[in-house]
N, C-alpha and C positions, 0 to 999 in steps of 0.2 A: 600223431604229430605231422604235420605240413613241413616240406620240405622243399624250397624255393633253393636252386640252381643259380646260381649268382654271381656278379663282379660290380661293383660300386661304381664302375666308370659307365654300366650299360643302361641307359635309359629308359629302356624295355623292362630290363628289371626292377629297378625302381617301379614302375606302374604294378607290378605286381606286389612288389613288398612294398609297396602302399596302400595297397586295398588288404594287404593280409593285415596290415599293420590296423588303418582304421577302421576295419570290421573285428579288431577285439578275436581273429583267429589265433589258435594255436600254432606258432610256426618256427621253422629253424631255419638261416641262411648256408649255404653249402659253399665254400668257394671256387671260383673255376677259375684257371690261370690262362685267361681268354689270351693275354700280350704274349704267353711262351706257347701258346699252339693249342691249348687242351682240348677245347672245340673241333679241332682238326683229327684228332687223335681216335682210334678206332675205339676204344672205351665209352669216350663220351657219344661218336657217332652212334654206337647200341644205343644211346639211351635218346638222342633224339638224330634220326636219318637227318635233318636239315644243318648239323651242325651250330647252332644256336642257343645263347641262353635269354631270354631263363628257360626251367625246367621244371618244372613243378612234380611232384610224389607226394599223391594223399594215399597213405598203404597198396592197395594196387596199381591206384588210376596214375599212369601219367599224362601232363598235357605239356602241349609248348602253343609257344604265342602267347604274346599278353592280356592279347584281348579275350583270349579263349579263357585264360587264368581267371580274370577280373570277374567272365561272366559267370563263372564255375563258383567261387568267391560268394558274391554277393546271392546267386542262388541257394548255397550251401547256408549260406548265412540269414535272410533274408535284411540283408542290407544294403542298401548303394545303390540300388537294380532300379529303382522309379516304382511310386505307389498304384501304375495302372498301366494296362498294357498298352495305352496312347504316348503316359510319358516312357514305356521302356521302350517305342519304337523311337522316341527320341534321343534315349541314352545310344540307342544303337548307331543313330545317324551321325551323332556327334562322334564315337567311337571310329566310326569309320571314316568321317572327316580327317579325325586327328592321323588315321594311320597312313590314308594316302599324304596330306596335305602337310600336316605339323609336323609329326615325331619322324614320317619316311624322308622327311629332310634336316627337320633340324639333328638327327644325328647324323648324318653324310655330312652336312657343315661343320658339327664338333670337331668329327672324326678329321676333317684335312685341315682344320685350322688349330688343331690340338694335338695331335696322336700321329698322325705322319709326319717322318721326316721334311725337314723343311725342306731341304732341295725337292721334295715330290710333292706339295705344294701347288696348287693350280689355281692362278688367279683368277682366271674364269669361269673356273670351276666354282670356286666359289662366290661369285658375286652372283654367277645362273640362280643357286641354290641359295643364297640371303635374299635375291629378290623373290622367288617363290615363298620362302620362310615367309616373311613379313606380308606378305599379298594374303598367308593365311590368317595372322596374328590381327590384320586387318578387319579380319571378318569376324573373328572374337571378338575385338575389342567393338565394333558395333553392336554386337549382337549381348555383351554383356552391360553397354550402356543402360542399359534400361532390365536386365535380369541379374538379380544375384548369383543364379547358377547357370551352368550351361542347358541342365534339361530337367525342369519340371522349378518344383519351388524349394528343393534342399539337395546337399550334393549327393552327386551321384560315381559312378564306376566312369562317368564321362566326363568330367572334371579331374577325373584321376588318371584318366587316359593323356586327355590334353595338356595337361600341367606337368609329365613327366622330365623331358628335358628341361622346363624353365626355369626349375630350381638349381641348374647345375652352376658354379660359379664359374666355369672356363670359359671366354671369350667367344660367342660365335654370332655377333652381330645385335646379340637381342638385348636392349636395355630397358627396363622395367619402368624407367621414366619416359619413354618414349608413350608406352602404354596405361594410361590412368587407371581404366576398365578391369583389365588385365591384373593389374599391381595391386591394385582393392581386393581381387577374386584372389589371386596368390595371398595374398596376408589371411583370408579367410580361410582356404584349406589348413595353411600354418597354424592358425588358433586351433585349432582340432585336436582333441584330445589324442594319445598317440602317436602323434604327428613325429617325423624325423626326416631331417634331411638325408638325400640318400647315400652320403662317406659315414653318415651317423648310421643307418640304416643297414647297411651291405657293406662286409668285407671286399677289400681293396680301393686302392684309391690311387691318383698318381704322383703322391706325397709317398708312399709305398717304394715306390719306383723310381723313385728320386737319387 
C-alpha cells in the first residue's frame, strides 16, 4: 500500500494524490501538520532532507517531488505516461512547463493572498507573480484551443501536473471564465472516474483551521 505524505492546502500534493487517485493505485494519505511546523521538525526532515511534502512510501522506495511521484505512478501503472516515447517527451515538456511556469507560481500567489498574514502581504509581490501566472495560463489556453489534452490524444500525468492548483477554490487571481480552453479541459479531468477534489482528497483544509 502506497503511502502519500500530505496536507489538503498543498498543491503539490494534490498532483500526486491525483494521479494515485485516477490510475486506480492502492493508496493511503498520511497527514503532515505543514501550518504547526512538522516539515521543519527533525522526524520528518529523516524522511525528506528538503523539508517538503508530499512524500511518497511504496514499501521501501521513497520519493519526493511531484513530478518524480506522477512519473513513478503512471510507470508503475502503465497509465497517464503517453502511448509513445514522442508523446512521453511531450508529457515531460508540459510537466516541466507546469513546474517552472504554473504551479512554481501559482502557489507563491495562493500562499501570500491566502495563508500569510495579512499585514505581510505584498502587493507587488503579488501582482509580479499574477502577471506571470496568467502569461502561463495564456499559453494553455492557446495551446488547448485546438487540443483536448495537453500531450498526445488522452490525459496524461501532464494535465495532472498543470491542473493542480486550479481546482483550488481560494482566490488567487485565476477565474475559470476568464479561460474558455482551460474551463472545458478542467470539467474534463472532473468527469473522470475517481476524480476528487483536493479537501475531498487530502486531509486538512483551512475550514480545519478555522
Amino acid at each position: 500500500m502506497i503511502k502519500l505524505h500530505c496536507f489538503g492546502e498543498s498543491g503539490n500534493a494534490y498532483k500526486a494524490a491525483l494521479t494515485l487517485a485516477l490510475s486506480e493505485s492502492e493508496w493511503v494519505p498520511v497527514y503532515v501538520d505543514f501550518f504547526n511546523g512538522e516539515t521543519r521538525g527533525e522526524p520528518f526532515r529523516a524522511l525528506n532532507v528538503m523539508g517538503e511534502v508530499p512524500v511518497m512510501e511504496d514499501g521501501d522506495l521513497i520519493l519526493t517531488q511531484s513530478g518524480v511521484m506522477q512519473d513513478y505512478i503512471s510507470s508503475k501503472t502503465g497509465k497517464l505516461g503517453g502511448k509513445s516515447a514522442a508523446e512521453r517527451r511531450e508529457v515531460l515538456r508540459w510537466m516541466f512547463f507546469d513546474n517552472h511556469k504554473v504551479s512554481g507560481v501559482a502557489g507563491q500567489l495562493r500562499f501570500q493572498m491566502n495563508f500569510l498574514p495579512e499585514a505581510k502581504r505584498n502587493a507587488d509581490v503579488i501582482a509580479f507573480l499574477s502577471a506571470r501566472l496568467h502569461g502561463a495560463l495564456k499559453i494553455m489556453e492557446t495551446h488547448l484551443a485546438d487540443h483536448d489534452w495537453l500531450a498526445g490524444d488522452e490525459m496524461t500525468i501532464a494535465d495532472l501536473a498543470c491542473c493542480g492548483y486550479l481546482f483550488y477554490p481560494e482566490p488567487f487571481t485565476f477565474d475559470r471564465a476568464d479561460y474558455p480552453h482551460i474551463d472545458r479541459w478542467l470539467d474534463q479531468i472532473a468527469a473522470q472516474p475517481h476524480f476528487a477534489l483536493p479537501y475531498d482528497l487530502m486531509p486538512g483544509s483551512p475550514a480545519d483551521r478555522a
